[in-house]
N, C-alpha and C positions, 0 to 999 in steps of 0.2 A: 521836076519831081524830087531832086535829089534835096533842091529847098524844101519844100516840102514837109520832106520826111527829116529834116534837120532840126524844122523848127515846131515840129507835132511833139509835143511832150509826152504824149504817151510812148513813143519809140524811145523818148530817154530814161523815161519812168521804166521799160522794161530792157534798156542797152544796162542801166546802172543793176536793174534787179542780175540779170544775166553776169556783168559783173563783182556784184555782191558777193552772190552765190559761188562765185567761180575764185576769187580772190577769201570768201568763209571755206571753201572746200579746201584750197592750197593752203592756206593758215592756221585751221581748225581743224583739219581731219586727224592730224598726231593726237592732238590735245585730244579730242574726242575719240575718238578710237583706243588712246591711253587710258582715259576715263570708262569707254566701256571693258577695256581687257582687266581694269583696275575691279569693276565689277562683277566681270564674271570669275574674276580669282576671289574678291572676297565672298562671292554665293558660293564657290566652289569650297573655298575655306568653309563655311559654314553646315554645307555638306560632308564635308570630311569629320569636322568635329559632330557633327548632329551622328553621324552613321559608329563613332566613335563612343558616345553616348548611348548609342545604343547597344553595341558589342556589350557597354560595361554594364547597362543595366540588366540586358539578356545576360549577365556573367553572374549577378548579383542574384537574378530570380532562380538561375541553375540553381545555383548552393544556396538560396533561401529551401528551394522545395527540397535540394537534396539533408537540409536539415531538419526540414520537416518529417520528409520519408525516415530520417534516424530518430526523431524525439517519438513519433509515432511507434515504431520497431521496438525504440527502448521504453514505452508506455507500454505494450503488447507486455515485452519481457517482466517488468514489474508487476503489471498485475497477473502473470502467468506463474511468477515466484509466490506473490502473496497469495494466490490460490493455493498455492501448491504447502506453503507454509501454513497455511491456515488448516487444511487437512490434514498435514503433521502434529496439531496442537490441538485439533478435535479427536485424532485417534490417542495422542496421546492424552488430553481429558478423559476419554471411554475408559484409556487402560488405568489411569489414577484411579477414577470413581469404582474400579472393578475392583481393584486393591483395596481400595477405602471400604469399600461393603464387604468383601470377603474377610478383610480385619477388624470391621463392627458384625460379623455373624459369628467369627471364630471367638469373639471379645462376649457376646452375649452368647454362646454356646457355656463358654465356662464360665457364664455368671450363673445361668441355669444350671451348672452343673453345681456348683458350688451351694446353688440355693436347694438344689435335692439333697448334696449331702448335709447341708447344715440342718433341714427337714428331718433327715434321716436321723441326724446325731439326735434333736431333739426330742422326735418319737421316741428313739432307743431310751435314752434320759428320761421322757416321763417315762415310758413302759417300767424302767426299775426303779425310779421313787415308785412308783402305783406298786409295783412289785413289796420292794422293802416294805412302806405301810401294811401293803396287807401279808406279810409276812410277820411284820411286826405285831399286827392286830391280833391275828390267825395264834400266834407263837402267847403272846397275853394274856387271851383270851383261854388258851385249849391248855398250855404247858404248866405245869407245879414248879415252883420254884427249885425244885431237885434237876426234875428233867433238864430245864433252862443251863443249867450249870455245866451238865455234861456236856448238852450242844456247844454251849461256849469254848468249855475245853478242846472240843472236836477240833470247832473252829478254828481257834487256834492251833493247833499242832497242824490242819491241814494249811496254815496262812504259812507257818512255819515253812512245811515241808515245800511250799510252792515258791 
């Protein structure tokens, strides 16, 4: 039997796989085992950098939105100024225009007033041409050349005395 099984090549086909295996284990396990600890350092490296990566981009989106939250705040504050300037520059347009009408009413007060006296001076003025004519008319018509004379004289001394 021990021929046999010497000379069955399947015993040697599986005495060699047996020592294949056994002399790949002894000679390749460093090598292989090197190669996978090689492996799992560089997936573990790449989890280091990847979680790294990520701290920085979570670092980056903090103060992206924290600069958001400021440009927003400081967009709030300017248009809460220009509001507030702007209601400074319509009250102070009301009080311009209030001045501006009160100094075109005060401006056409005395232009009206001006226009009644100058009214007035003129009525006065025709009233004593109309006057003098018909004093002159009246005195022509009614008076002797004697009487005329005395008036004059009157006249005069009282032109004098005044």
């Amino acid at each position: 039997m021990t021929e046999i099984l010497l000379n069955d090549p399947t015993i040697w086909v599986l005495f060699s796989f047996v020592a294949f295996v056994a002399l790949a284990f002894a000679l390749g396990r460093k090598k292989v085992l090197g190669m996978i600890d090689g492996r799992i350092d560089q997936i573990r490296h790449q989890i280091d950098s990847a979680e790294a990566m990520r701290r920085e981009a979570q670092s980056l989106l903090d103060q992206y939105r924290a600069g958001i939250a400021g440009a927003e705040q400081e967009a709030r504050d300017i248009i809460e100024r220009a509001q507030h300037q702007a209601a400074e520059l319509r009250e102070k347009a009301a009080q311009e225009f209030e001045a501006t009408m009160a100094r075109r009413e005060s401006l056409l007060a005395q232009r009206l007033a001006q226009m009644e006296r100058s009214a007035q001076d003129e009525l006065a003025n025709y009233a004593i041409d109309l006057g003098v004519r018909a004093a002159t008319e009246v005195l022509a018509n009614h008076l002797s050349p004697d009487q005329g004379k005395v008036l004059v004289d009157q006249s005069i001394s009282k032109v004098g005395r005044a």
